[in-house]
C-alpha positions, 0 to 999 in steps of 0.5 A, a space after each residue: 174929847 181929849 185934843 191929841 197931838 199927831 207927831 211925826 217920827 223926828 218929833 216923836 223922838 224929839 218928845 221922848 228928849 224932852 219932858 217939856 212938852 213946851 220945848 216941842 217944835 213947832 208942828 209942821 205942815 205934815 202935823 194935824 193938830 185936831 182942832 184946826 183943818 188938817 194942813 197936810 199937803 194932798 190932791 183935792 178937787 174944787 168942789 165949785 163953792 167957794 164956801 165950802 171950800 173953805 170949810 174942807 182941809 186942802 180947799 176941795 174933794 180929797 181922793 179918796 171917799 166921800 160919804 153922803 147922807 141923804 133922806 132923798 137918794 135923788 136930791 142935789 146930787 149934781 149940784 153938790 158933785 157936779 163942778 168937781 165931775 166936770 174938772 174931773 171929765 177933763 183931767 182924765 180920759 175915761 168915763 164918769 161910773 155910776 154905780 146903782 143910780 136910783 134915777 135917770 140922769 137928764 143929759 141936758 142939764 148935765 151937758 150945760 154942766 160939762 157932763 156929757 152922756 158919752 162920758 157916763 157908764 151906768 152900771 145896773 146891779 141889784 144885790 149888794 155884792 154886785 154892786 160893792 164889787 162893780 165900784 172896787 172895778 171902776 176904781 181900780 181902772 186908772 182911766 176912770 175920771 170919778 165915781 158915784 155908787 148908791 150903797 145903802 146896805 154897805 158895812 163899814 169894813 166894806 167901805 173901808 175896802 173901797 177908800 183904800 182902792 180910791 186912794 190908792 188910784 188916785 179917784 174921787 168916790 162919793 157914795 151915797 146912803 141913807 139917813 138910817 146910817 147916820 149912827 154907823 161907824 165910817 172910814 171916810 175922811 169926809 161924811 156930810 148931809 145933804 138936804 134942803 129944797 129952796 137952798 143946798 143944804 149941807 152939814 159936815 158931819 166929819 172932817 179932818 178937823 174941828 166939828 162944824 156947828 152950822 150947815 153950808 147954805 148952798 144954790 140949790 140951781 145952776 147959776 143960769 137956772 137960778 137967774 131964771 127962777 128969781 126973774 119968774 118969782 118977781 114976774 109971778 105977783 104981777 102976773 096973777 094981780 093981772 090975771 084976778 083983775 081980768 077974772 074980776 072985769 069978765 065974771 059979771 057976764 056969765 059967758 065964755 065967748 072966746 076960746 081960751 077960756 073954754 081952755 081954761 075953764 074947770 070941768 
């Protein structure tokens, strides 16, 4: 790949004066040069992983679209989103729109994560065109605090369409879709892959700048919920060299004499 320089309109005129590229000045924070993170001063969000982070130009979501691959449309999908949904619920006074959600949110969870069940709108809309045409909706009402939409059919000029109508109001749009649009042309100025079950996974496929080599491994839990897996995980071998010891103490007897183990029991 060929490295470009993005000049603008005073240095590009500089350029034309000088034969030398070596006489350019120095780029400026406005210049993104192609293998280093775009510097460009804009609106982000914290995404809540330092780690990642640091791998996004601006440090955070950028307004605008954000593309999510997935081999499982339901997988982390609140983990990854949900820290910049919760900033996002507080900035705004509109709702959080989920357009075509392929599952039933758990407002439990969600509300430990600063997302309640008031602040959602869920919209149902079975063609494509329904559903392209309700996210153009919420992005286009100022109140909106973020939106999700599922588009696993959406073509590039569509996309196109609704990255235009996030920037221009100012919203965060993650749009989920599927592993078989991995090879489809994309307007987003971030595309990644999500994946994984003992850690978030997460590969960026597209950013402003350098290609990342390696995935982000994430917490795939809450911090809370994961305290909790890691306490049972270290109970677990204790508790089953407890349970084989008292299998062990009572099989010679041939009998059940107390309740719990006709629970228990098989059959």
């Amino acid at each position: 790949m060929n490295n470009q320089l993005f000049l603008s309109q005073s240095s590009f005129m500089s350029a034309l004066r000088h034969p030398d590229l070596a006489q350019l000045p120095a780029p400026s924070l406005h210049v993104w040069q192609g293998m280093e993170l775009s510097r460009m001063e804009e609106r982000v969000l914290a995404t809540g992983y330092p780690a990642l982070d640091a791998e996004l130009p601006g440090g955070g979501w950028p307004m605008g679209l954000v593309e999510v691959m997935q081999d499982r449309p339901q997988q982390h999908v609140w983990q990854l989103t949900g820290p910049a949904l919760a900033a996002a619920l507080r900035s705004k006074a509109g709702p959080l729109v989920l357009v075509s959600a392929p599952f039933e949110p758990f407002f439990s969870s969600l509300q430990e994560r600063g997302i309640s069940a008031e602040r959602m709108l869920r919209v149902r809309a079975g063609k494509d065109t329904d559903r392209l045409w309700a996210t153009e909706q919420a992005l286009r009402c100022s109140e909106v605090a973020a939106v999700l939409a599922w588009l696993p059919q959406a073509r590039s000029e569509q996309l196109r369409r609704l990255q235009i109508a996030a920037q221009q109001h100012d919203h965060l749009l993650f749009v989920f879709r599927t592993l078989r649009c991995l090879q489809d042309a994309s307007p987003a100025r971030l595309r990644l892959q999500l994946s994984g079950t003992q850690a978030m996974e997460v590969r960026i496929l597209k950013r402003r700048g350098p290609p990342l080599q390696t995935s982000l491994l994430l917490p795939a839990h809450p911090e809370r919920l994961e305290a909790l897996l890691e306490a049972r995980k270290r109970r677990v071998p204790g508790v089953l060299k407890s349970i084989a010891g008292t299998t062990a103490a009572v099989a010679p007897t041939g009998r059940r004499s107390h309740g719990l183990d006709r629970i228990a029991a098989p059959g």
